[in-house]
C-alpha positions as CSV (number, residue, x, y, z in Angstrom):
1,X,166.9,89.7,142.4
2,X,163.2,90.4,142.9
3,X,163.1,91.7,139.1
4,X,165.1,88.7,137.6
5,X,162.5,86.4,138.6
6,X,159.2,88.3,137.6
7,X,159.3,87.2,133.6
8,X,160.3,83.2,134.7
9,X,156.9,83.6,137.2
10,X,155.0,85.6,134.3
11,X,156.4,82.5,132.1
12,X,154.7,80.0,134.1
13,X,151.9,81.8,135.0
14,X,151.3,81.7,131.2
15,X,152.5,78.3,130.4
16,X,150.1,77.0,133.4
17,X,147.1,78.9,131.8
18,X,148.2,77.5,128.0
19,X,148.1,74.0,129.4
20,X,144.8,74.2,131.1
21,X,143.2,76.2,128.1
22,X,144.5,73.2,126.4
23,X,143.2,69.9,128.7
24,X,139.8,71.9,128.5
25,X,140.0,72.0,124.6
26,X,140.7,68.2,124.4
27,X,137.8,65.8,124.5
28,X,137.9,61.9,124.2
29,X,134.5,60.7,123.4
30,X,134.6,56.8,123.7
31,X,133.5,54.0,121.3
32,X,129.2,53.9,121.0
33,X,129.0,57.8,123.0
34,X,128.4,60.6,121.3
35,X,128.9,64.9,123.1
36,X,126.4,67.3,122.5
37,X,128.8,70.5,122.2
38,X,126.7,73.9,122.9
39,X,128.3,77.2,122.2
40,X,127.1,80.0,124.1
41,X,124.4,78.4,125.2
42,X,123.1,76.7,121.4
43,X,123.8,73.6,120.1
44,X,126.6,73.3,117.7
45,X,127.9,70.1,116.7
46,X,127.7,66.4,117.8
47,X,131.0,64.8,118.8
48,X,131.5,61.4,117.6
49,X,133.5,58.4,119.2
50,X,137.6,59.6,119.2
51,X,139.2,63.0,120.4
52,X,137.6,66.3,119.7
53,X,138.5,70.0,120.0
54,X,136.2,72.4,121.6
55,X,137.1,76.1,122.4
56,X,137.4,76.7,126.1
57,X,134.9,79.2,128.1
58,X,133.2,79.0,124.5
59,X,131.7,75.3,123.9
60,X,130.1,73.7,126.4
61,X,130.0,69.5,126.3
62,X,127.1,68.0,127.6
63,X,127.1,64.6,129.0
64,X,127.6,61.8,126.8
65,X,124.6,59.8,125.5
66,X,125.4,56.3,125.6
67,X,124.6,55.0,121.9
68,X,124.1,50.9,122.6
69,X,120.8,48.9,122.7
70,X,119.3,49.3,126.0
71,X,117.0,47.2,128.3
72,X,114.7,48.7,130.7
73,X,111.9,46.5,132.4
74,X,109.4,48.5,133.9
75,X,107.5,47.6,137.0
76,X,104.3,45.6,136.9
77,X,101.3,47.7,136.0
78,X,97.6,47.3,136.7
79,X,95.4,46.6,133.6
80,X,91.9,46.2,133.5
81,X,91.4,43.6,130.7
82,X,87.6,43.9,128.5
83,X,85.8,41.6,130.9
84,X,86.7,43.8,133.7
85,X,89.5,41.5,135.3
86,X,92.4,43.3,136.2
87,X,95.6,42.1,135.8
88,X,99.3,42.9,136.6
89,X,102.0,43.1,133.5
90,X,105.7,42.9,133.5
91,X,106.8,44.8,130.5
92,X,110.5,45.0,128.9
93,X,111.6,47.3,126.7
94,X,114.4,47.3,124.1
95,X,115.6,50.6,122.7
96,X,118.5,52.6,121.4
97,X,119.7,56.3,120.6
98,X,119.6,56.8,117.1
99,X,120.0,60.9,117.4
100,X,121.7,62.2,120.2
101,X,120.4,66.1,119.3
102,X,116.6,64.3,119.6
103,X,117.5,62.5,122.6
104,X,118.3,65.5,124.2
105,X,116.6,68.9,123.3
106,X,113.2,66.7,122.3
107,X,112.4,65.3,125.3
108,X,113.2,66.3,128.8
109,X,113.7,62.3,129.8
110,X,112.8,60.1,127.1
111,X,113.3,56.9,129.7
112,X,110.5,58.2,131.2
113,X,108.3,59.5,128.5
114,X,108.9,56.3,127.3
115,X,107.8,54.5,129.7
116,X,104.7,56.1,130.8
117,X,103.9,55.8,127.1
118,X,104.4,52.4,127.6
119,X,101.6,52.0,130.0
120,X,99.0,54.0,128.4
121,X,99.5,52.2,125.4
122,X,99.5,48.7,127.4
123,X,96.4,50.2,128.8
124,X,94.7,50.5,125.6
125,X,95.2,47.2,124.1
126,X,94.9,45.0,126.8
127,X,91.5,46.7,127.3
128,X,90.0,45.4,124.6
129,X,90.5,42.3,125.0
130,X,89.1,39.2,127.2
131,X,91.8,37.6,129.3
132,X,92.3,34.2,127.6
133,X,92.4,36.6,124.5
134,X,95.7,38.7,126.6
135,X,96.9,35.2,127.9
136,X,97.5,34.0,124.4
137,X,98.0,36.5,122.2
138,X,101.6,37.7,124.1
139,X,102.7,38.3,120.4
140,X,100.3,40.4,118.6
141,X,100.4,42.5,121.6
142,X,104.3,42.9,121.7
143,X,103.7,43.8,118.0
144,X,101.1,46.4,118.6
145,X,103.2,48.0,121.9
146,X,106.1,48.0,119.7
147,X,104.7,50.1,116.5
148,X,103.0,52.2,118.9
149,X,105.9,53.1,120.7
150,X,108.2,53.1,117.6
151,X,106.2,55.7,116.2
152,X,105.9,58.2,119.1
153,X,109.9,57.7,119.6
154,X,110.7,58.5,116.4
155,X,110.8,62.5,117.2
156,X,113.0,62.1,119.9
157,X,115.7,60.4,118.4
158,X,115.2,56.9,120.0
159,X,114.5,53.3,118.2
160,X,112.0,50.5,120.0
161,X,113.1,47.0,119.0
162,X,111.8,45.1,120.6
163,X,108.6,44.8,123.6
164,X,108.4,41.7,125.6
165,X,105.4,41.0,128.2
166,X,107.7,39.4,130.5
167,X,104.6,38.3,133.2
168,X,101.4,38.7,132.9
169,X,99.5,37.7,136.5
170,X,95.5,37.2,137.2
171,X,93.8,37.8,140.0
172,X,94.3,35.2,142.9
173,X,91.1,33.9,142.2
174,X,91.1,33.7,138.6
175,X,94.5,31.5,139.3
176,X,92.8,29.3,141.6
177,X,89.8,28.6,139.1
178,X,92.2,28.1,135.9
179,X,94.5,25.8,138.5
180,X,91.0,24.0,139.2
181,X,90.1,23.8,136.0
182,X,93.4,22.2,134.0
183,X,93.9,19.7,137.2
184,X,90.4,18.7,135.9
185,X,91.4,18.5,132.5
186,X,94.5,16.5,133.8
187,X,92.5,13.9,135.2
188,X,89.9,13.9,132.4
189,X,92.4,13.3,129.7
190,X,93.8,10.3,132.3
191,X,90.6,8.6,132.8
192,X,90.1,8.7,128.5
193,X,94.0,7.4,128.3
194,X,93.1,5.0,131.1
195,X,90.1,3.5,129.2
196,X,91.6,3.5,125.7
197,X,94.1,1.0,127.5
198,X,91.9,-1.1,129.0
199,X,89.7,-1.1,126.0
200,X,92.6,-2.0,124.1
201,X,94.0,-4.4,126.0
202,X,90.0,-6.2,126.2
203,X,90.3,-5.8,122.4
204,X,93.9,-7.9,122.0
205,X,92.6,-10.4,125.2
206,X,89.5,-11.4,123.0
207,X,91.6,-11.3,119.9
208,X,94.3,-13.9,121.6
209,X,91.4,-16.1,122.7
210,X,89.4,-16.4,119.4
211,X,93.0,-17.1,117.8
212,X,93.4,-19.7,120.1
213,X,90.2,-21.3,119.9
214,X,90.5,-21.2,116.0
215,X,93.8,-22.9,116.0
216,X,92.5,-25.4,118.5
217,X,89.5,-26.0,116.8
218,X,91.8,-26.4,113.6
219,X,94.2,-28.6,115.6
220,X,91.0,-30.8,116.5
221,X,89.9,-31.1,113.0
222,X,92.9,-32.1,111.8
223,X,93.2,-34.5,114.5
224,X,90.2,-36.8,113.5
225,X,91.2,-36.3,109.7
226,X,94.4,-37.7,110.5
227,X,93.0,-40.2,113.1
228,X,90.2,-41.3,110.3
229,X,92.7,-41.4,107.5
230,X,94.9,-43.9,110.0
231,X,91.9,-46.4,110.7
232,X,91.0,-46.0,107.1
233,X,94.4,-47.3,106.4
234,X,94.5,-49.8,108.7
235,X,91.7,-51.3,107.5
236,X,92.0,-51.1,104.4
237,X,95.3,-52.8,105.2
238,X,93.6,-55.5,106.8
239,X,90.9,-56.1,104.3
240,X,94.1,-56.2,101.9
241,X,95.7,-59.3,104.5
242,X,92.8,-60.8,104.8
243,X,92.2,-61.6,101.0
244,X,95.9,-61.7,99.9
245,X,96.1,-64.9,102.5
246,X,92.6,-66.0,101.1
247,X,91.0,-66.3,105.1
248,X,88.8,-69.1,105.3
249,X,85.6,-69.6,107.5
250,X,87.7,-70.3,110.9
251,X,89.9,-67.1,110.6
252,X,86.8,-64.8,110.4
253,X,85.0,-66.8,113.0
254,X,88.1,-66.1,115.3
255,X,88.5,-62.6,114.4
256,X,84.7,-62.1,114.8
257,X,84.9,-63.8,118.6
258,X,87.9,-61.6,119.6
259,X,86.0,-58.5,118.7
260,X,82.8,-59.7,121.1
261,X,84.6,-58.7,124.6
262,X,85.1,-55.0,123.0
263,X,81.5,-55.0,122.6
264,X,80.4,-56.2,125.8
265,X,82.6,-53.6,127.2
266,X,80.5,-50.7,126.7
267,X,79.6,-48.7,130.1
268,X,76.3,-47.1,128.6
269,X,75.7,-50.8,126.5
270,X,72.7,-51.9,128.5
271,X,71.2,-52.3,125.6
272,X,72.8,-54.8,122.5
273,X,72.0,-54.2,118.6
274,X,72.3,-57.7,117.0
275,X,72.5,-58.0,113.2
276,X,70.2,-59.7,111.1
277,X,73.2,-61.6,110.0
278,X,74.3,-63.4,113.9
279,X,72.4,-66.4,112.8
280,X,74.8,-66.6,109.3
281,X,77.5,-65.4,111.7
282,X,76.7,-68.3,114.0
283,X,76.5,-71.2,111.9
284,X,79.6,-70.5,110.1
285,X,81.4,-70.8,113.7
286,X,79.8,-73.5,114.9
287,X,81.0,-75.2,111.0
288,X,84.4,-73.9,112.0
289,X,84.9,-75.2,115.4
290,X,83.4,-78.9,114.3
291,X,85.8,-81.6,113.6
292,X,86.4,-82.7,110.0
């Protein structure tokens, strides 16, 4: 009995050893990895996204090396800027695998090289330059970081995209002075904006009143033209009466009589102008007033 089941044992024994010889030979590399397979101890082949053979005991996979665009932001680092200010900067990186047998028999930890590579190279820009020069010039340093950078990674398999300064932070008192100064620019550029308006408004006040005074001065003129054309008028219309109804000595001595109490009205008449002709004036109303 003991002999009958020696081959079915020997059978599995086999068909065990078959099956793990076989689960070690499959490999799934998934989508944007890539396997560094190392036989005996040297690299062989690069394993690309899918399943992959390797020979047991034989090839050796290393751990995958992830293939996407990565992000690393570094912690802020001390610069001292030309005129020996030092200030703290944020820096973000954006990088990516482009050779996975670079990435990992060039460089013992590219993440690190690069970033310590980051800060030297930070180092050596910013320093030569003033810190309104570092303040707004965010982009020709990103570009310099980034060619720097691009060109050291190059060896080691791995792309720079893209730097970003994400903060870049005085000292305390250089903050206070700059907040100082634009609150004092603030309240310059209100004063000016203040006084244009009130210039301004002066400017349209005067306007309105010399408009007015024109026009009123217009309104006046036209006025007494009017009021002299209507007394024209109405003496001339008079004059016209008084000859169409051929106005004997009596009318005008009437007329002349009513027009004597208008005279005598006169607040400031302390004084009376009498014409040459009163006496002609006279006689002809005395002639009009005596009996026939």
């Amino acid at each position: 009995m003991v002999l009958d089941l020696a081959p079915a044992v020997v059978f599995l024994l086999i068909v065990g050893i078959a099956v793990v010889i076989l689960l070690q030979s499959v490999r799934i590399v998934p989508q944007a990895r890539a396997g560094i397979v190392e036989r005996l101890g040297r690299y062989h082949r690069t394993l690309g996204a899918g399943l992959a053979l390797v020979v047991p005991v034989v090839d050796r996979v290393r751990p995958l090396v992830d293939l996407r665009e990565r992000v690393v932001s570094f912690p802020p680092q001390p610069v001292i800027t030309e005129d020996n200010l030092v200030v703290s900067i944020d820096t973000v990186i954006y990088f990516q695998v482009t050779d996975p047998k670079s990435a990992t028999y060039e460089i013992e930890n590219f993440i690190q090289a690069i970033e310590q590579l980051a800060v030297t190279t930070l180092r050596n820009v910013v320093g030569g330059l003033d810190l309104e020069a570092v303040l707004t010039s965010r982009d020709s340093i990103n570009a310099a970081l980034r060619e720097v950078l691009d060109e050291a990674t190059g060896k080691w398999g791995v792309r720079v995209n893209r730097v970003e300064l994400k903060a870049i932070d005085p000292p305390a008192s250089v903050q206070q002075a700059m907040e100082k100064q634009m609150r004092a620019d603030r309240e310059k550029r209100a004063t000016i904006l203040t006084a244009e308006g009130e210039k301004q408004s002066q400017i349209l006040t005067a306007e309105g009143a010399r408009q007015a005074e024109i026009l009123r001065a217009e309104g006046d003129a036209r006025a007494k033209v009017l009021r002299a054309e209507g007394e024209a008028e109405a003496i001339a219309k008079v004059f016209s009466a008084i000859h169409a109804g051929d106005a004997d000595d009596r009318v005008l001595a009437y007329t002349y009589l009513q027009q004597l109490p208008a005279m005598a009205n006169g607040t400031a008449s302390t004084l009376w102008v009498i014409p040459a002709e009163l006496s002609g004036a006279a006689e002809k109303i005395a002639k009009a007033f005596k009996p026939a």
